[in-house]
MARBA-3410 file (N, C-alpha, C, O; in Angstrom, 1 decimal):
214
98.7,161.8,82.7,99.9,160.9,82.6,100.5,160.6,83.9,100.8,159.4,84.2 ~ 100.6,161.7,84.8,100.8,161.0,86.4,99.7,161.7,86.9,99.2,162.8,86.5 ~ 99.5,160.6,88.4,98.4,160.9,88.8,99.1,160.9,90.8,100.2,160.3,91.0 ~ 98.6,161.4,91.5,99.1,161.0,93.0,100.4,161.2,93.4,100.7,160.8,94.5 ~ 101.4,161.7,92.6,102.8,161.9,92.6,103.3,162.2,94.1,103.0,163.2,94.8
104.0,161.5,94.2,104.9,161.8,95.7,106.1,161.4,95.8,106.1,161.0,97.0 ~ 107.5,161.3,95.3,108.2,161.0,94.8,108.9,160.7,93.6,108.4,159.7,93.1 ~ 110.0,161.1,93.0,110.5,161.1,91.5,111.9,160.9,92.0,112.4,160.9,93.1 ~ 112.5,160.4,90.5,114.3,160.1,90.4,114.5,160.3,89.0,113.7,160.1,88.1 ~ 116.1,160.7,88.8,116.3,160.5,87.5,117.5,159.3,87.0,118.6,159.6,87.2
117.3,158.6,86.5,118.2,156.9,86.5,119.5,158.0,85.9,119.7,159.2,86.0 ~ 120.3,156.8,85.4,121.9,157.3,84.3,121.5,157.1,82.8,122.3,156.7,81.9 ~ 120.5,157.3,82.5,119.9,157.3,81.3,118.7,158.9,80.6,118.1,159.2,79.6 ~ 118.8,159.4,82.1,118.2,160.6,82.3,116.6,160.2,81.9,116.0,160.9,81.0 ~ 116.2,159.3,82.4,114.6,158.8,82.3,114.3,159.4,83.8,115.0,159.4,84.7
113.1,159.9,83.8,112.3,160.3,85.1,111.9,159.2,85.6,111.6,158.5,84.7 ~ 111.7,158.7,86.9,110.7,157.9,87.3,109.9,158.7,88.2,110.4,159.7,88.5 ~ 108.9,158.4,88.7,107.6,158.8,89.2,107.0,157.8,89.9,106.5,156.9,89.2 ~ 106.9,157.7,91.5,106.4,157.0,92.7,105.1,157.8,92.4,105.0,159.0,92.1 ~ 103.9,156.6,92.5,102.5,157.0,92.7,101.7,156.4,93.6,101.2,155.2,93.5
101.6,157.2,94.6,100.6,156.4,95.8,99.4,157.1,95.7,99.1,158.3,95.4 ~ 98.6,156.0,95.9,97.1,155.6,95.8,96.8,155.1,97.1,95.6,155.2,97.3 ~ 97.2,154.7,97.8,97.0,153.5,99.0,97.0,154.5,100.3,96.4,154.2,101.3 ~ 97.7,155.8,100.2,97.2,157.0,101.2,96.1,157.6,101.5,95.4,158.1,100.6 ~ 95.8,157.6,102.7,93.9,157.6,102.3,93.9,158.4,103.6,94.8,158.5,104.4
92.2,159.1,103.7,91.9,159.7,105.5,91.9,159.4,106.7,91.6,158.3,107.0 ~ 92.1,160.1,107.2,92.5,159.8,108.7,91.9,158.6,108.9,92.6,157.6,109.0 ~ 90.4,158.6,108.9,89.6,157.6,109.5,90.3,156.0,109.3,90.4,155.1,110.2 ~ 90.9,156.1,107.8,91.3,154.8,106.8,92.5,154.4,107.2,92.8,153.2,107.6 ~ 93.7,155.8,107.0,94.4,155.5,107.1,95.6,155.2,105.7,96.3,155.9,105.0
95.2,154.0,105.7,95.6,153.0,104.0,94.7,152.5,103.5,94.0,151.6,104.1 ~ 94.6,152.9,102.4,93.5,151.8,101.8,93.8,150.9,100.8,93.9,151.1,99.6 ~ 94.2,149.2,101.8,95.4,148.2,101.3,94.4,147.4,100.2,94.8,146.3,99.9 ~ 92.9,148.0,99.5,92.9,147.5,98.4,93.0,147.5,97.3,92.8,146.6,96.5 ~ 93.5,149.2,97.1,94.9,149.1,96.3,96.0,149.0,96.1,96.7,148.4,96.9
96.8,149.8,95.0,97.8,149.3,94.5,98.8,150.6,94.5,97.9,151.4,94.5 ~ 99.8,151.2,94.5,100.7,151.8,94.2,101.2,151.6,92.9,100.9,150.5,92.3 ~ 102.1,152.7,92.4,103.0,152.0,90.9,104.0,152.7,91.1,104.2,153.4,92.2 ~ 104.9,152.7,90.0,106.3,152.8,89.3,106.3,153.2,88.3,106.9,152.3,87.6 ~ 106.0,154.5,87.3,106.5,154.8,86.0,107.9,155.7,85.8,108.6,156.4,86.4
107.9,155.0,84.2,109.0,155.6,83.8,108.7,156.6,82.9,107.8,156.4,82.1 ~ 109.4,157.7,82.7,108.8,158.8,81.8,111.0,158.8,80.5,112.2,159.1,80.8 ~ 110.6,158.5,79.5,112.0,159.0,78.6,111.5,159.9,77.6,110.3,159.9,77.2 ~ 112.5,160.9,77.3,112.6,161.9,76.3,113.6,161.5,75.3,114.7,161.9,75.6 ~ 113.3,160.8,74.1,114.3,160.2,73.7,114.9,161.1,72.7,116.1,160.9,72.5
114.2,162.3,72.1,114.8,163.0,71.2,115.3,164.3,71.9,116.2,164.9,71.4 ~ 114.9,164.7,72.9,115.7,166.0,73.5,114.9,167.0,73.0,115.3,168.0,72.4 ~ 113.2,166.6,73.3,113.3,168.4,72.8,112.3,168.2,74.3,111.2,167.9,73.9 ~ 112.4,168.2,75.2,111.7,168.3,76.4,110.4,167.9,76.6,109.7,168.4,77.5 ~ 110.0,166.9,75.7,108.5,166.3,75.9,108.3,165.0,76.4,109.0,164.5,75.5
107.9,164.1,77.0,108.4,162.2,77.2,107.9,161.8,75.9,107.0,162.2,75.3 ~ 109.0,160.5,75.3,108.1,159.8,74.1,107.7,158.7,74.6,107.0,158.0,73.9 ~ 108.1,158.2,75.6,107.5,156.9,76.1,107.5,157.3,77.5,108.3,158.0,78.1 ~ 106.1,156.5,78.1,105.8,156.5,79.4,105.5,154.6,79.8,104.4,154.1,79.4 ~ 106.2,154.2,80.2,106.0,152.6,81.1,106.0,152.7,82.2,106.5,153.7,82.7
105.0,151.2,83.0,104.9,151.2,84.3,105.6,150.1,84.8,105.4,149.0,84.3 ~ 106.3,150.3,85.5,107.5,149.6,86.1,106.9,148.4,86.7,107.0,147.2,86.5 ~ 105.9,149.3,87.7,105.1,148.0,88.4,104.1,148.5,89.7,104.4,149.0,90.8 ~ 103.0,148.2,89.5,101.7,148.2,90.4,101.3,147.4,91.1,100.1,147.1,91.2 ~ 102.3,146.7,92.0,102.5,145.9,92.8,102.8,146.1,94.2,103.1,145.3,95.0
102.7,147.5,94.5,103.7,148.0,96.3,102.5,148.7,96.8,101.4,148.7,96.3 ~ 102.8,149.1,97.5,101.5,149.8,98.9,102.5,150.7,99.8,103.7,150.6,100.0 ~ 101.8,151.4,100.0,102.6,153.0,101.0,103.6,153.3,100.4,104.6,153.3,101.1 ~ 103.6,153.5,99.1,104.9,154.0,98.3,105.0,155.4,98.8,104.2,156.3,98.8 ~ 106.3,155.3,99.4,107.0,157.3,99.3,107.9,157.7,98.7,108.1,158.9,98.5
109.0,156.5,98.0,110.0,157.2,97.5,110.6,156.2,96.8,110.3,155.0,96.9 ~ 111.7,156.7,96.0,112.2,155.5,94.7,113.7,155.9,94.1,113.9,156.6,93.1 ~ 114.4,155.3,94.8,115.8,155.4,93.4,115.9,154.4,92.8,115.1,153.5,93.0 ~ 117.3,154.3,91.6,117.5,153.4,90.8,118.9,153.3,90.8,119.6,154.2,90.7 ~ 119.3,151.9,90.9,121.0,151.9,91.3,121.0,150.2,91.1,120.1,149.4,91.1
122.4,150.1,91.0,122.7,148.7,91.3,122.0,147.5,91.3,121.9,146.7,92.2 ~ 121.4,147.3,89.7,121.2,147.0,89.1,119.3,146.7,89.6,119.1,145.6,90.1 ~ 118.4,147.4,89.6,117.3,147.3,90.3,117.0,148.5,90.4,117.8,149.4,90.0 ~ 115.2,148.9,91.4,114.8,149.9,91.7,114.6,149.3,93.4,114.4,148.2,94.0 ~ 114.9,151.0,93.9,115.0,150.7,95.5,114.0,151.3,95.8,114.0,152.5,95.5
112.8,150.8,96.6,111.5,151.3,97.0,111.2,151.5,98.2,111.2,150.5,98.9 ~ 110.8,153.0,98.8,110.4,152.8,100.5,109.3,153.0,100.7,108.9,154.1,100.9 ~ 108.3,151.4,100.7,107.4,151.2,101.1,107.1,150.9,103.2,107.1,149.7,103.6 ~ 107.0,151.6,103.8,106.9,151.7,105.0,106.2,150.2,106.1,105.1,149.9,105.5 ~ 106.2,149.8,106.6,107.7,149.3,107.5,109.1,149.1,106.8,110.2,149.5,107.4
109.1,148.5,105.1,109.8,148.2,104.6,110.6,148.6,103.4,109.9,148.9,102.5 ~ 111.9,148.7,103.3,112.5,149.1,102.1,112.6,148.1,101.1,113.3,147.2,101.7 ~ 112.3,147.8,100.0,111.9,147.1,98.9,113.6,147.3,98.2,114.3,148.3,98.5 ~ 114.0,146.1,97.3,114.6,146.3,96.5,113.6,145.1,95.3,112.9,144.1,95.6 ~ 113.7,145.8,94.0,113.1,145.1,92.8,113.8,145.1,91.8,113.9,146.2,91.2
114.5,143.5,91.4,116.0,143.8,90.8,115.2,144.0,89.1,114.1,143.9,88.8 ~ 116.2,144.4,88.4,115.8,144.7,86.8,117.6,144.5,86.3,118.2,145.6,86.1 ~ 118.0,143.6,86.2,119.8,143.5,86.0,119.6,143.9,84.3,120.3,144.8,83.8 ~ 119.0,143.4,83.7,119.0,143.5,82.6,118.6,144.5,81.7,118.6,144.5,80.4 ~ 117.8,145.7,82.9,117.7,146.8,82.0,116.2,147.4,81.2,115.9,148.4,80.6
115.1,145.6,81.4,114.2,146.1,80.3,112.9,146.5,81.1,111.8,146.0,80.8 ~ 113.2,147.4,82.2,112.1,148.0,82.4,111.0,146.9,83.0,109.8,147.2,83.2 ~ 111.6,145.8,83.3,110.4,144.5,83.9,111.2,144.2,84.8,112.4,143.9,84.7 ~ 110.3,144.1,86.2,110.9,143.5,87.1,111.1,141.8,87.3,110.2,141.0,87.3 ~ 113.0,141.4,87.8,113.0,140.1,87.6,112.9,139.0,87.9,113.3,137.9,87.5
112.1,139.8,89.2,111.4,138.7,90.5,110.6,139.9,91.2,110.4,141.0,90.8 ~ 110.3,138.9,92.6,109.1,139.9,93.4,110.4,140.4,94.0,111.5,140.1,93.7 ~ 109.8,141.5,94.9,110.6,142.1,95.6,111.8,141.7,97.1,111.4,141.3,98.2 ~ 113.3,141.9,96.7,113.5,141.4,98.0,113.3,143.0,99.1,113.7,144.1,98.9 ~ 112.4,142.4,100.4,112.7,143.0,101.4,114.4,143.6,102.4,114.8,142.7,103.1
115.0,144.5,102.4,116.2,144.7,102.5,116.1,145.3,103.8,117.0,144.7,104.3 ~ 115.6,146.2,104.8,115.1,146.3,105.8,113.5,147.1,106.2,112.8,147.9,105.6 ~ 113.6,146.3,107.4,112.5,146.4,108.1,112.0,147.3,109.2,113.0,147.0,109.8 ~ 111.5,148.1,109.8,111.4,147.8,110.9,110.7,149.3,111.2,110.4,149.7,112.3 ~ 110.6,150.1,109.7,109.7,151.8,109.6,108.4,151.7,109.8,107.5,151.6,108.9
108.4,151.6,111.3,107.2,151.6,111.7,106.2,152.7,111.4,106.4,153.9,111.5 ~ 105.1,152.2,111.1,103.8,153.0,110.7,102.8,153.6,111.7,101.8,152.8,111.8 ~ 102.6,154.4,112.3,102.0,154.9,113.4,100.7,154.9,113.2,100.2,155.2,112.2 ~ 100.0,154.5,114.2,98.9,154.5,114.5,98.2,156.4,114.2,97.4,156.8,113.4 ~ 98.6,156.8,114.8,98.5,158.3,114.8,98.6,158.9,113.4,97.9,159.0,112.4
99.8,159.4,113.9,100.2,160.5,113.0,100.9,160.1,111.9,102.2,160.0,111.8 ~ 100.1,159.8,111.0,100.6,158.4,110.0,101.2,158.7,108.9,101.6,157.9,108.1 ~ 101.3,160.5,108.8,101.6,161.1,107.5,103.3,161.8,107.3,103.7,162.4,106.3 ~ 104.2,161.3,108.6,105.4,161.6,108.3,106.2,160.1,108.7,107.3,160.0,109.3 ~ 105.5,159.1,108.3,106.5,157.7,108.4,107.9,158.0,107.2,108.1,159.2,106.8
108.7,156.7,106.8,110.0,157.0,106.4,110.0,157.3,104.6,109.4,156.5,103.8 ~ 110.4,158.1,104.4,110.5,158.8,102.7,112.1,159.0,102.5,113.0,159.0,103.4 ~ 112.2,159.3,101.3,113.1,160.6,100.9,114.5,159.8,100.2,115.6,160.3,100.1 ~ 114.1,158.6,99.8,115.3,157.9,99.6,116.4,158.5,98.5,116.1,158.9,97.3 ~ 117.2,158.5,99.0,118.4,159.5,97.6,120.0,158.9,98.2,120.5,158.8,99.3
120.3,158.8,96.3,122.1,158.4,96.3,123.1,159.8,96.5,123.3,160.8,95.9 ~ 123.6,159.0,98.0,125.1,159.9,98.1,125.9,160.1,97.4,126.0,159.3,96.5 ~ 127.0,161.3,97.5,128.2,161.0,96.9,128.9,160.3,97.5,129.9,160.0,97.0 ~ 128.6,159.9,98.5,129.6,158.5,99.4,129.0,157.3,98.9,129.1,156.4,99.7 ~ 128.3,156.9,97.6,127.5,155.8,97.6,126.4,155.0,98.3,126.1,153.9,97.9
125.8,155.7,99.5,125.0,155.2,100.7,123.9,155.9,99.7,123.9,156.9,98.9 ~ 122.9,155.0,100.1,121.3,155.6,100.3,120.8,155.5,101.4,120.7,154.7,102.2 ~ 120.4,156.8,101.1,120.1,157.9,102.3,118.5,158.3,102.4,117.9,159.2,101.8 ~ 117.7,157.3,103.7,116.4,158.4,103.8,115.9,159.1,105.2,116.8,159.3,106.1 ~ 114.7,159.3,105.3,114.5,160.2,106.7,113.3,159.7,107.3,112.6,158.9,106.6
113.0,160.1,108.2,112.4,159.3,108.7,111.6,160.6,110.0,112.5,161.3,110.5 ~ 110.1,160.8,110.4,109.4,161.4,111.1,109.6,161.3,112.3,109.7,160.0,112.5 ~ 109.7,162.0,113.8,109.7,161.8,114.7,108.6,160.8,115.1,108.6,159.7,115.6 ~ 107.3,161.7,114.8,105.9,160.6,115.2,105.9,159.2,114.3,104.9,158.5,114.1 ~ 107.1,158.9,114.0,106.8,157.5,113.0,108.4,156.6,113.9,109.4,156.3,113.3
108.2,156.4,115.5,109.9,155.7,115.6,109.6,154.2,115.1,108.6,153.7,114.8 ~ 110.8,153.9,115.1,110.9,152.4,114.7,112.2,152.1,115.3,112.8,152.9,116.0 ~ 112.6,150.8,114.9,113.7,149.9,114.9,114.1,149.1,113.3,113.6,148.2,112.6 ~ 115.4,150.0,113.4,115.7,149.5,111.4,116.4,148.8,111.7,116.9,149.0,112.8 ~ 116.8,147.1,110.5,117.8,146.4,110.2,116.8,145.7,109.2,115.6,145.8,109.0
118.1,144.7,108.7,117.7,143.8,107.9,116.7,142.8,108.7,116.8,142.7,109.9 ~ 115.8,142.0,107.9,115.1,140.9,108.2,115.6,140.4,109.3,116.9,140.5,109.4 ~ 115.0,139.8,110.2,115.4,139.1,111.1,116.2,139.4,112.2,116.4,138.6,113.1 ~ 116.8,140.6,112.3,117.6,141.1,113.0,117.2,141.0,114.3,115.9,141.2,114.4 ~ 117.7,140.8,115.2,117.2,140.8,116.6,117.0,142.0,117.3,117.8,142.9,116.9
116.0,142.3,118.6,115.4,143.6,118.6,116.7,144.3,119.2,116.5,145.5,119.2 ~ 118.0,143.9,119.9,118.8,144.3,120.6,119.8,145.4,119.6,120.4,146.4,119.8 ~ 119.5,144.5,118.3,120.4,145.0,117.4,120.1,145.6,115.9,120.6,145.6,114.8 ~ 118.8,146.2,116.6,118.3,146.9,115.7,118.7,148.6,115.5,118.9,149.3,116.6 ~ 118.8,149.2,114.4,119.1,150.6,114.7,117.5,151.6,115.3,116.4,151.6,114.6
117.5,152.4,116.5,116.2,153.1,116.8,116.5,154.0,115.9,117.6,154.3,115.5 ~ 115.2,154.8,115.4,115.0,156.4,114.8,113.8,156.6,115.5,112.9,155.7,115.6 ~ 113.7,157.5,116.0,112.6,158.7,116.2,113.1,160.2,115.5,113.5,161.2,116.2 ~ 113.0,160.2,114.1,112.8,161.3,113.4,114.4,162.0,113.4,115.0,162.5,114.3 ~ 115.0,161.7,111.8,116.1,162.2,111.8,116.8,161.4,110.3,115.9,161.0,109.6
117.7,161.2,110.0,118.8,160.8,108.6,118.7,159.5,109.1,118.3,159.5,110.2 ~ 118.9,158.0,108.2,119.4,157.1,108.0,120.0,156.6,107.2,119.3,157.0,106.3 ~ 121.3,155.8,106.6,121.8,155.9,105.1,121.2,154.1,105.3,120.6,153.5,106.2 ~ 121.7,153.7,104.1,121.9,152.1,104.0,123.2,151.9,102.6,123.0,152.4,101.5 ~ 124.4,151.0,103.0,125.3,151.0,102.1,125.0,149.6,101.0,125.4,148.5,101.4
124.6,149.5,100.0,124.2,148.2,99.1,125.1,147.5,99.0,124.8,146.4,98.7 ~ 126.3,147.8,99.3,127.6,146.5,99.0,127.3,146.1,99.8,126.6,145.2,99.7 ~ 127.7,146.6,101.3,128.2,146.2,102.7,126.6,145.9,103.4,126.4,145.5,104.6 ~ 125.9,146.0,102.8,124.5,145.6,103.5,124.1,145.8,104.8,123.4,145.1,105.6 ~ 124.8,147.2,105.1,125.1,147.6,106.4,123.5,148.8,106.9,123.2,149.3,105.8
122.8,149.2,107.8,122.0,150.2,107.8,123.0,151.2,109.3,123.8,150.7,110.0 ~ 122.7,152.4,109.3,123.4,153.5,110.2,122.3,154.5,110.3,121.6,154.8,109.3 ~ 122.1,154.9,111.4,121.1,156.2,111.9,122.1,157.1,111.8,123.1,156.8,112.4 ~ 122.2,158.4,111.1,123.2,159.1,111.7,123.0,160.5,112.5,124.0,161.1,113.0 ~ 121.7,160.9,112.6,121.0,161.9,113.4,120.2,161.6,114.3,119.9,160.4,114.4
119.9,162.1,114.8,118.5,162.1,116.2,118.4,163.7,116.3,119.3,164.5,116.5 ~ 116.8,164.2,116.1,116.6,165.4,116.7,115.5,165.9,115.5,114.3,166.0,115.7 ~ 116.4,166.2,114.2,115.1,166.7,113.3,114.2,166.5,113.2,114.1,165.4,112.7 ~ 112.9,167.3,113.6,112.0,166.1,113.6,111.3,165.2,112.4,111.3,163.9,112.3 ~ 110.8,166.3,111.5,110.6,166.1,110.2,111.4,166.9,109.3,111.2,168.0,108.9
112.2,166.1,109.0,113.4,167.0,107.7,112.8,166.4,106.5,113.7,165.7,105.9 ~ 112.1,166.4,106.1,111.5,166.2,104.5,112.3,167.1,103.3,111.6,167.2,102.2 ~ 113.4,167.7,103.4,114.3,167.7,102.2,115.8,168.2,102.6,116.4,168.8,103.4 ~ 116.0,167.4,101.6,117.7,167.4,101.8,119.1,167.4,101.0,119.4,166.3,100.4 ~ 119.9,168.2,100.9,120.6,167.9,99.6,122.2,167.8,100.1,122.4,168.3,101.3
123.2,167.2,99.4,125.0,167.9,99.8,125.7,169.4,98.8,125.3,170.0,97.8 ~ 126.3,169.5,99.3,126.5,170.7,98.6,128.1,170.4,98.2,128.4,169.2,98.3 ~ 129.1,171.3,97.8,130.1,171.0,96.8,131.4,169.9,97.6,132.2,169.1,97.1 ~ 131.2,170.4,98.9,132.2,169.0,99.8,131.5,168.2,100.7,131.9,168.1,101.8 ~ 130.5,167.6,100.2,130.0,166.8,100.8,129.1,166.6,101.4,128.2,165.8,101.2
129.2,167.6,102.2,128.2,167.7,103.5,127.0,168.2,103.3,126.6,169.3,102.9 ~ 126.2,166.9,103.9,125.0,167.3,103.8,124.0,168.1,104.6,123.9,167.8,105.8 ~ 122.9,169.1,104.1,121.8,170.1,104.8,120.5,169.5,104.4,120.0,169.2,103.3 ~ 120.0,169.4,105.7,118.3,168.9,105.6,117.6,170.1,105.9,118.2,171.0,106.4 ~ 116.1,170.1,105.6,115.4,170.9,106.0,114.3,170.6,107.1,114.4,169.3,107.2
113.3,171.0,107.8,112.9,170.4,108.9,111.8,171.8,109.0,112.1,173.0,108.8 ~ 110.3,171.1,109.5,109.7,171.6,109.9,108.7,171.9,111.0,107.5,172.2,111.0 ~ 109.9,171.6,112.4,109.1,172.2,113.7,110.3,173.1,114.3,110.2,174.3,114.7 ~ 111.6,172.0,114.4,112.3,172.9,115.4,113.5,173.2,115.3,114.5,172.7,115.7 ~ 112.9,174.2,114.6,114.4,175.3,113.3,114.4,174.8,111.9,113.9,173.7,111.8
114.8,175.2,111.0,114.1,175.0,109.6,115.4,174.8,108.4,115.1,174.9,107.1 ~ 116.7,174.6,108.9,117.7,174.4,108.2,118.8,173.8,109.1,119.3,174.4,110.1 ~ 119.2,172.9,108.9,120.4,171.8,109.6,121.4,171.5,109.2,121.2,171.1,108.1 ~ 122.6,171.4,109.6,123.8,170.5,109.3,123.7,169.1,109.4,124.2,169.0,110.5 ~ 123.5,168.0,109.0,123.9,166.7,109.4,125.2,166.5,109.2,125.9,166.5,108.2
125.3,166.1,110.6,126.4,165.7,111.1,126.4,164.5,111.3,125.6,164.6,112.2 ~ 126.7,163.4,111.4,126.8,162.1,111.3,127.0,162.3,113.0,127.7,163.1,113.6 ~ 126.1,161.2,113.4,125.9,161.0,114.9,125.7,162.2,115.7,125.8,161.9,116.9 ~ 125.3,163.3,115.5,124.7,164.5,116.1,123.6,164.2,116.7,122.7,163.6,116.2 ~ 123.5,164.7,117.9,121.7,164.3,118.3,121.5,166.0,119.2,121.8,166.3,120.3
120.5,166.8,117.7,120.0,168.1,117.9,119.0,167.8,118.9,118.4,166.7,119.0 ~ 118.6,169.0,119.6,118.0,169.2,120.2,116.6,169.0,119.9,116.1,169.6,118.9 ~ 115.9,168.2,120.8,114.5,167.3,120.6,113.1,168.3,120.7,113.5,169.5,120.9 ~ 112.0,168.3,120.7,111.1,169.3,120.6,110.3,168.4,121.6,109.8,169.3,122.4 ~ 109.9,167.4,122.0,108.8,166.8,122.5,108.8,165.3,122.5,108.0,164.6,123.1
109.8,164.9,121.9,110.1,163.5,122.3,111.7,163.1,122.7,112.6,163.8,122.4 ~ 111.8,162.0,123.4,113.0,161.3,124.1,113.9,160.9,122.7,113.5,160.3,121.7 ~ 115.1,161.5,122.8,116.2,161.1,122.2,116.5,159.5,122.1,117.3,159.2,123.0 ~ 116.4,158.9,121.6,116.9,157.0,120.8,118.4,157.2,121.7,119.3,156.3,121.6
END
């Protein structure tokens, strides 16, 4: 029923979804962009803990890492880019192609396995992902000019959907691949080179392991 799993969410309807990347491939490869990624949906409609329906949202993206659902659409971080794929109406079909919402998570030649993941809704309403030190880039929306772009080399980014605004708010962790808030707010990531439990602190820049602080 899933296959390649590498990110999940659960909507306001308590449906699972399930990011499936296929397009991750060996070193040598890299990506292998002649396939496809998907989108399923998993519901339990009677409550006794089994799915009675399983749909595919959509097998249309490439370097899928992560997936919420909000405001009226699914929000997808496919690397350089964060995908939005609107569904206003609810039926599980998406109701156009995808708009691109920002750009600029760059894909490393190298070390190609901690580019940007982790997308999840705040209690401040921002979505929030992370991003690898060996994966820097320059975030904004389309078209942004390179002066006024946001840099990351490895650390928190949020993006606010009303205000269409993007914000770095860490520098230092290198790879924090999980992260939660706890009862006032504030949020703890976790990180695995240098030290292994964090405060984020909005605009903090912890101490670096091996690369130049943004």
């Amino acid at each position: 029923d899933v296959q390649n799993p590498i990110a999940l969410a659960w909507d306001a309807h308590g449906r699972l979804w399930i990011a499936e990347n296929y397009t991750y491939a060996e070193r040598a490869l890299k990506f292998d962009l002649r396939l496809r990624d998907r989108l399923l949906i998993f519901a339990d409609t009677d409550g006794d803990g089994h799915f009675d329906s399983r749909k595919v949202f959509t097998d249309e993206v490439q370097r899928l890492t992560s997936v919420e659902v909000g405001h009226g659409g699914i929000w997808a971080l496919c690397p350089p880019q964060l995908l939005f794929i609107p569904d206003k109406n609810g039926d599980d079909l998406p109701d156009g192609p995808a708009e691109v919402v920002l750009d600029g998570f760059t894909v490393p030649t190298d070390n190609y396995h901690n580019f940007a993941n982790g997308l999840r809704w705040g209690p401040d309403g921002w979505l929030y992902g992370r991003c690898g030190a060996s994966a820097p880039g320059k975030i904004g929306p389309p078209g942004t000019p390179d002066a006024a772009r946001q840099p990351i080399h490895g650390g928190i980014w949020r993006y606010h959907p009303l205000r269409r605004t993007v914000e770095v708010l860490t520098a230092g962790p290198m790879n924090s691949w999980g992260y939660d808030w706890n009862e006032h707010g504030e949020l703890f990531c976790v990180n695995t080179v240098n030290g292994h439990l964090w405060h984020v602190i909005p605009g903090a820049h912890y101490r670096v392991a091996h690369t130049l602080d943004p």
